[in-house]
N, C-alpha and C positions, 0 to 999 in steps of 0.2 A: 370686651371682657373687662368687668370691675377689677381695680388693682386692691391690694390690703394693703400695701404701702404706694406710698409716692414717686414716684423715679425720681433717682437722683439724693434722695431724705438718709439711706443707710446703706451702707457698703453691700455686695452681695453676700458675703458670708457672713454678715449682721441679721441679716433677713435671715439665713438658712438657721444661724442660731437663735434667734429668737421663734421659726417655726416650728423647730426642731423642740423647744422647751414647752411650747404651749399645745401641741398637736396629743389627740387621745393614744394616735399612734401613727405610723409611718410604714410604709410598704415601697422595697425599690421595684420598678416596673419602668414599662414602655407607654407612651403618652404620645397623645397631637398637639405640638404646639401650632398655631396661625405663624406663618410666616410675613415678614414686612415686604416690601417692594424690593427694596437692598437682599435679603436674604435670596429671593426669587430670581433676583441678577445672579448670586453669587451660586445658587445651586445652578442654574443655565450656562453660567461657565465650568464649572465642576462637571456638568453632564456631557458639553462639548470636548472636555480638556480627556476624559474618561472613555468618551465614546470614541479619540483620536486616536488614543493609546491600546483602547480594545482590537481597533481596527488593524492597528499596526501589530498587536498580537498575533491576531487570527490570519493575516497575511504569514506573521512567520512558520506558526504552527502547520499551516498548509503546503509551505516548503521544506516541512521537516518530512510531514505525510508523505508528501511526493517524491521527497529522497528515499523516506524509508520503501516503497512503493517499490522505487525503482530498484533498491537492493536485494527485497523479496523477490520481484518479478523472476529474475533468474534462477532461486533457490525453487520458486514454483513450477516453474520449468523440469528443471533437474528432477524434482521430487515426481513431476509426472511422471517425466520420462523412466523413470525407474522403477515407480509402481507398474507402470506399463510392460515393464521388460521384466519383471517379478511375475507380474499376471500371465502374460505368454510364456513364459520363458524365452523371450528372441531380445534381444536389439538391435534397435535403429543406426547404421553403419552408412557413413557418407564413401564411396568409392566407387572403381571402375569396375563393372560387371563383364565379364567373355565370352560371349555366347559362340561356342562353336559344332560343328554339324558332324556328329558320328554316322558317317553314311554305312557302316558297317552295319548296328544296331537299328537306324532309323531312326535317332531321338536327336531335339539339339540340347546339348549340354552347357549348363553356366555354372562358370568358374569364378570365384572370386580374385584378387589381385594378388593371394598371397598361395592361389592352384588350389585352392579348396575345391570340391564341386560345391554348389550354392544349391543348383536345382536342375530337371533337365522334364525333356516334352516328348512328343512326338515330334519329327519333322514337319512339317507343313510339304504340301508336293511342291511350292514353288522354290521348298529350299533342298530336297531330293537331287543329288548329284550337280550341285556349283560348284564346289572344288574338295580339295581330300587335303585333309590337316593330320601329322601324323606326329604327335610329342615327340619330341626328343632327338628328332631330324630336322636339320636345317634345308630348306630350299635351297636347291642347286648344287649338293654333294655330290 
């Protein structure tokens, strides 16, 4: 590219004001300059220096995900389980279930841990007269 001035001849703000006086007119904008060999090092370092620190960004952002992830996890849990027990009306209850044999009735009946009945069946014939459980009496009185 032709220069209008000399390198080195006027200061750079000599040049802008002497452009600046003699120009029909002037427009600020976005332009390609040609980069030198030195510039081309200096953006290769700038892109290495930018791309280390993107890196090291994206690595933390992904451990913020991961934590927030992991503090959701449980609330999505929750929130199932609660939609789900809104839907049926039931919930899911971790305990000991009692299944015992009304040989009177012919059903065996389950009791939850706190003497709820929970549920009860028919007998099955293989469970038909095993033994006789009778609330509220202790074996061996």
């Amino acid at each position: 590219m032709a220069k209008l001035f000399i390198e080195g001849e006027y200061a750079p703000e000599q040049i802008k004001s002497m452009l600046a006086n003699h120009c029909e007119s002037s427009e600020e904008t976005k332009y390609y300059r040609d980069l030198t060999e030195m510039d081309l090092v200096e953006k290769h370092q700038d892109l290495s220096k930018n791309l280390i620190k993107f890196n090291e960004l994206d690595e933390e952002l992904k451990e913020i995900k991961d934590d927030y992830k992991d503090r959701m996890k449980s609330m999505k849990i929750t929130q199932k389980e609660l939609l789900e027990a809104i839907g049926v009306k039931k919930e899911v209850i971790t305990g000991t279930l009692y299944h015992i044999a009304n040989q009177t009735d012919g059903m065996m009946e389950t009791y939850t841990e706190t003497g709820e009945l929970h549920s009860s069946r028919r007998l099955r014939p293989d469970e038909k007269q095993t033994r006789m459980f009778v609330p509220g009496k202790a074996v061996g009185e």
